[in-house]
N, C-alpha and C positions, 0 to 999 in steps of 0.2 A: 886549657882556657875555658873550654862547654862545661868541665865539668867546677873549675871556680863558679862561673855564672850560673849552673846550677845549685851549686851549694848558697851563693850569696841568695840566689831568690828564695831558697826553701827557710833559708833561717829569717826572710825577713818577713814569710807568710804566719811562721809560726810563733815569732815576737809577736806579731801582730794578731794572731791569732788570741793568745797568751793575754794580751795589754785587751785585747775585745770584751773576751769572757773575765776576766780583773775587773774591768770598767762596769759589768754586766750585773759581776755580783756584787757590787761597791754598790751599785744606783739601787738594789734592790733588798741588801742586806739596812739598805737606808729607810726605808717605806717610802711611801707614797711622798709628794710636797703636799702640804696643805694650803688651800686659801682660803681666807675667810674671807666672806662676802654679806655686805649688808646691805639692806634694804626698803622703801615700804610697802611690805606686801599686805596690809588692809588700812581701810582707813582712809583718807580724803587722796591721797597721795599714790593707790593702787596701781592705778593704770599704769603710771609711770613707773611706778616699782618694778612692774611684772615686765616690764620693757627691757629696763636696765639688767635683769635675772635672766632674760630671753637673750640678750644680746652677749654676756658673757659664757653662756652657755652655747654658741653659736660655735663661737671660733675655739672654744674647748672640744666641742667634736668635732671641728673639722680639722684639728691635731690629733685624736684620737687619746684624748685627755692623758698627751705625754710629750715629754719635755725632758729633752736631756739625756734619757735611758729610764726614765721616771715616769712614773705615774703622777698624778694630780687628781687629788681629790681636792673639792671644791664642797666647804660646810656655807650653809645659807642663813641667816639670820633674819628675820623683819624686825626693821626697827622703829616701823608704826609711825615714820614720821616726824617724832620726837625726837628732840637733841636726849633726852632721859633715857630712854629705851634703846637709843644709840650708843650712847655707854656703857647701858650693861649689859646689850646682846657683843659688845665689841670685849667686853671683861672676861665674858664667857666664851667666848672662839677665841682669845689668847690665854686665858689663865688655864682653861679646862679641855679645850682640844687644842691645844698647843698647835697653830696654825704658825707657818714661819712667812705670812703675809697676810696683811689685812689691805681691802679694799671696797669700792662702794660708797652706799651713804647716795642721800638728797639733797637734804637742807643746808645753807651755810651753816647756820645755826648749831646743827649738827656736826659740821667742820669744823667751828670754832671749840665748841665744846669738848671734840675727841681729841686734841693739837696736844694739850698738855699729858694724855695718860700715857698716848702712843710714844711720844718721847721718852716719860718716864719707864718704857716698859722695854726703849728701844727695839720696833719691831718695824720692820720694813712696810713701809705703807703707800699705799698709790689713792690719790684723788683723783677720778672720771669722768664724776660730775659734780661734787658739793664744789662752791667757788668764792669762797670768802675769797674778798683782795688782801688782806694783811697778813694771809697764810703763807703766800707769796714775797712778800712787802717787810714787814716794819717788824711784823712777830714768824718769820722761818721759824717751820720744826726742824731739826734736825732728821727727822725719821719718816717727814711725807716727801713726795713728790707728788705734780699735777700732773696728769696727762690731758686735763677736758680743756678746763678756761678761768679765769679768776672773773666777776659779776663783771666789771666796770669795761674788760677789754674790747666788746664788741658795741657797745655802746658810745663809745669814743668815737667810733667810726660814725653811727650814725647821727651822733649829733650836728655833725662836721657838713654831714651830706643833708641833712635837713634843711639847715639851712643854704648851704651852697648848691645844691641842686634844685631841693623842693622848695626853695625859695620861701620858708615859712618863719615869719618871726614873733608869733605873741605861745608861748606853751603852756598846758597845763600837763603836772606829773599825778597818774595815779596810778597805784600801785599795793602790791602786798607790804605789810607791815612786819618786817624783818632785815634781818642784812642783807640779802638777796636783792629784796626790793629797794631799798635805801642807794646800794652799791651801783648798782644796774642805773636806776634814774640819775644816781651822783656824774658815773662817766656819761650819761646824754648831757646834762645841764652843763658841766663842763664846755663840752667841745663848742656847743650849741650858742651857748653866751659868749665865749669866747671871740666864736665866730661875726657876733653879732647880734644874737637873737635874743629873748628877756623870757624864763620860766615866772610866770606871775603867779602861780598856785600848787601848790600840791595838798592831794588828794591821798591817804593814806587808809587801807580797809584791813581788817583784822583778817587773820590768813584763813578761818574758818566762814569767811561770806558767801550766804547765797542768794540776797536781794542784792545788786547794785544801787537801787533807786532811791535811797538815799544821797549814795555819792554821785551820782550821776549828776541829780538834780544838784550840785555846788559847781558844775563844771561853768567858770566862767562864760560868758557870751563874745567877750574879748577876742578868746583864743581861736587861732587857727590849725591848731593842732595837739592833739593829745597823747601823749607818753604815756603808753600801759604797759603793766609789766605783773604778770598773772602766771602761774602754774598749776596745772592738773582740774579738777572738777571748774575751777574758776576762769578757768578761759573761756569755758563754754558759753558762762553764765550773760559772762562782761559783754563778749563780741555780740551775743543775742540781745541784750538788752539794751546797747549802746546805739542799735537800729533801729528797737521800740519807742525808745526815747527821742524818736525824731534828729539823733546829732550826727547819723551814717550821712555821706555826704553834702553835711555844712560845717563840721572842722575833719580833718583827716587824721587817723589816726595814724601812727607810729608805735612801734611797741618794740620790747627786749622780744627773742629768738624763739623763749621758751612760750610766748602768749599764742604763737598759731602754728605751735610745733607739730610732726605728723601723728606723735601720741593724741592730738586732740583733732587734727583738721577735718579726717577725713567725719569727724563728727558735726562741722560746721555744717552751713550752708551758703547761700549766697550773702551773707549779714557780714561772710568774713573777707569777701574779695576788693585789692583795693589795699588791704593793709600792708605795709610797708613794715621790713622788721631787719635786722641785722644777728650773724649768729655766724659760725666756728663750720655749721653743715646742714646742708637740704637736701635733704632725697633726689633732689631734681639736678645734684651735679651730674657732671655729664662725664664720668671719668670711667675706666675701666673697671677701677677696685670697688668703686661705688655701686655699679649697674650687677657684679657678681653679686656684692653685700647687700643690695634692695632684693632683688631676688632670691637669694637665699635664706632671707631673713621673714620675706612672705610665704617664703615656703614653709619653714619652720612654725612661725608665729600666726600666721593666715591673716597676719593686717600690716597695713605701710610701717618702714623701718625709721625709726625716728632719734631725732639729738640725742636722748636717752639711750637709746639702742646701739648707736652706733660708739658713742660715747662707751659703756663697759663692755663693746665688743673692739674697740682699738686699746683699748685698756689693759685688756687679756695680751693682746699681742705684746705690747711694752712689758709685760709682768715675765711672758714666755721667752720676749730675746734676751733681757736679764738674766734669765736663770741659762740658757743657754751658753751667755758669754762666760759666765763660772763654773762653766761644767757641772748644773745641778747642783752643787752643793752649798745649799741655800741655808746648811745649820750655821755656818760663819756669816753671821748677821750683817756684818762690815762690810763684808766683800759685798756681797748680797745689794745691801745698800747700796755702795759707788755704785754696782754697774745697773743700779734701778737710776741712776742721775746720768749717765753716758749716753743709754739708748738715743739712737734718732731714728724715727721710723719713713720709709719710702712706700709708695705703691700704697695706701691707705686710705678710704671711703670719701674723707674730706678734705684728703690732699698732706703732702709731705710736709715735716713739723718736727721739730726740735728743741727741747726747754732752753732759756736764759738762764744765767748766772746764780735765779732766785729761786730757779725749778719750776720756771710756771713755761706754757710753749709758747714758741713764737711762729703764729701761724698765720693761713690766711683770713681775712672777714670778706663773708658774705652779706652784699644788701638784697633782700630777699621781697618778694610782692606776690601777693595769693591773689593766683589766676586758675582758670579751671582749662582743663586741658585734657583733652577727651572724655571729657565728662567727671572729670576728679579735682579736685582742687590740691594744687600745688604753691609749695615756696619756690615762684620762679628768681632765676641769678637775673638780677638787673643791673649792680655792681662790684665788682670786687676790688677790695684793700689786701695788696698782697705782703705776707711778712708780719702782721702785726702785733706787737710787743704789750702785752700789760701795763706799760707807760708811756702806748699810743707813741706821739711825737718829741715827749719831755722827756728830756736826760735825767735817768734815775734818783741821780743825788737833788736834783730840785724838786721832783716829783716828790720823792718820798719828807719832803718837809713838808707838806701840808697833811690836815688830819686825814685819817680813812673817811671815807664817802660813810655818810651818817644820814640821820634824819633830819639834823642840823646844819651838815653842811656838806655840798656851798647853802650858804643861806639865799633866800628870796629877797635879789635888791628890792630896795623901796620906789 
């Protein structure tokens, strides 16, 4: 009988041995995985670029850029910004280094724009942060999944709570002039009016502004609160000027996530405390995965971890349990594919999340208020909506009959 039991453990050390080195030389007679990765690394949009490259660089070394029994090589692209340069830095990491993943990107804009090639090119693809809502919605690729957030989701929320909490009913919307901006103020005006309240104006600036004082000076007198929705060099601009302009507290602002995100705060000053904002993640969560990933991310980057940051570093994770659950072998596109729509991730910076049926996640929202706190200014949690869906509180099929959030619409009752 010692010596069956010997025999069975030896034959199953050396199957196993056997299937080890098999597996071993399988993952590397394969190459590396490739990801392509884009970005804007110069140009109005830098900062944030260099955020979003830092953060999925994070959690590639601290895998030891492997996955599976595989290497990962990670090609970088800048795509300046532009939806244009985002197409053809995204043509050239599929066509030319045959990457079997693309991911990254800023602008909706840019989202919109790359939807139709990646389809035609069938190439497994992850969104982090670009967040058109009809990517999600009315126009599904076949070939993206989100992991960050579609414009309108966190916006719902705070529409809801502006009025129901902060008790404010006369708005004005100003904002960047793109889909981003359009989307973003569409789910505030939403919830907002809904609830009660009246958007009497919007205020739209071309994405390259660096006087506000034009638009400033259009801001109703009526309103008691203002709807900003700004990215990268223009946060700066807006939140200092909006104090110069004598309107820091006598209407209150409100903004989308990204206007006092920590790619910009720690650049503010007191001009920014006071603002109220709603978003997907704040540095200032107080969670375990969060407190390693702030830390580790100042270590790396030597400044606060921010939406963008966290954002292509949970990204990586979703792209790395995929290819785990396939055993690495990411040249069957297919497989590859499903199990980039299956992931659900736990234990995660801004908390546990899992896509709906449309591929976008349903997560928590954060209502966020910049306060300084040992000398630093933060997005402290003042509220949270936990769970929240891309079509907020509306059952899909009614939601998705009305048009995408536009510059048009909802329109400005009379």
């Amino acid at each position: 009988m010692m010596k069956k039991v010997f025999f069975l453990a030896m034959l199953v050390a050396i199957v196993s041995l056997i299937f080890f080195n098999t597996s071993t030389v399988w993952a590397q007679a394969k190459g590396p995985i490739k990801i392509g990765f884009i970005a804007p690394l110069s140009g109005a949009f830098a900062a944030t670029g260099k955020d979003m490259l830092s953060g999925i660089q994070l959690y590639l070394e601290e895998i030891g850029y492997t996955a599976a029994g595989r290497k990962i090589e990670l090609i970088v692209e800048d795509d300046e910004g532009t939806p244009a340069a985002g197409l053809t830095k995204t043509r050239k990491l599929v066509e030319k280094d045959g990457v079997h993943v693309m991911t990254g990107g800023l602008l909706a804009s840019t989202g919109y724009a790359l939807a139709p090639y990646i389809d035609s090119k069938e190439i497994p693809t992850t969104y982090p942060i670009m967040a058109p809502d009809d990517l999600t919605q009315r126009q599904r690729p076949k070939w993206i999944v989100r992991t960050g957030w579609n414009s309108s989701q966190p916006n719902h929320s705070l529409g809801e709570y502006t009025y129901q909490v902060l008790k404010l009913r006369k708005g004005v919307v100003i904002g960047l002039d793109y889909a981003f901006g359009w989307e973003s103020a569409g789910g505030f005006q939403k919830t907002f009016e809904e609830a009660g309240g009246k958007i009497i104006q919007k205020i739209w600036t071309p994405l390259t502004v660096t006087d506000f004082s034009p638009f400033l000076a259009q801001i109703s007198r009526e309103a008691d609160v203002v709807y900003a929705l700004f990215v990268g060099r223009s946060t700066l601009q807006f939140v200092k000027q909006y104090q110069e302009f004598g309107l820091k507290g006598r209407i209150q602002v409100v903004a989308g996530g990204t206007t006092t995100d920590e790619h910009a705060l720690p650049s503010m000053g007191d001009e920014a405390l006071g603002i109220i904002s709603a978003l997907h993640y704040s540095g200032a969560l107080d969670n375990s995965a969060n407190k390693r990933f702030v830390k580790a991310f100042r270590e790396k980057a030597k400044k606060a971890a921010s939406y963008y940051s966290e954002g292509t570093y949970t990204g990586a994770r979703w792209i790395v349990e995929a290819i785990k659950a396939i055993g690495g072998d990411v040249e069957n596109k297919h497989k590859f594919m499903d199990a980039l729509k299956k992931v659900e991730l736990r234990d995660v910076p801004r908390g546990d999340f899992r896509l709906d049926e449309y591929g976008n996640p349903i997560q928590d929202v954060y209502i966020r208020k910049v306060e300084k706190v040992g000398g630093e200014l933060q997005n402290s949690i003042i509220h949270t909506y936990p769970k929240v869906s891309q079509f907020w509180k509306y059952k899909p099929e009614e939601f998705l009959k009305q048009p995408v959030y536009s510059r048009e619409f909802p329109p400005l009752k009379p």
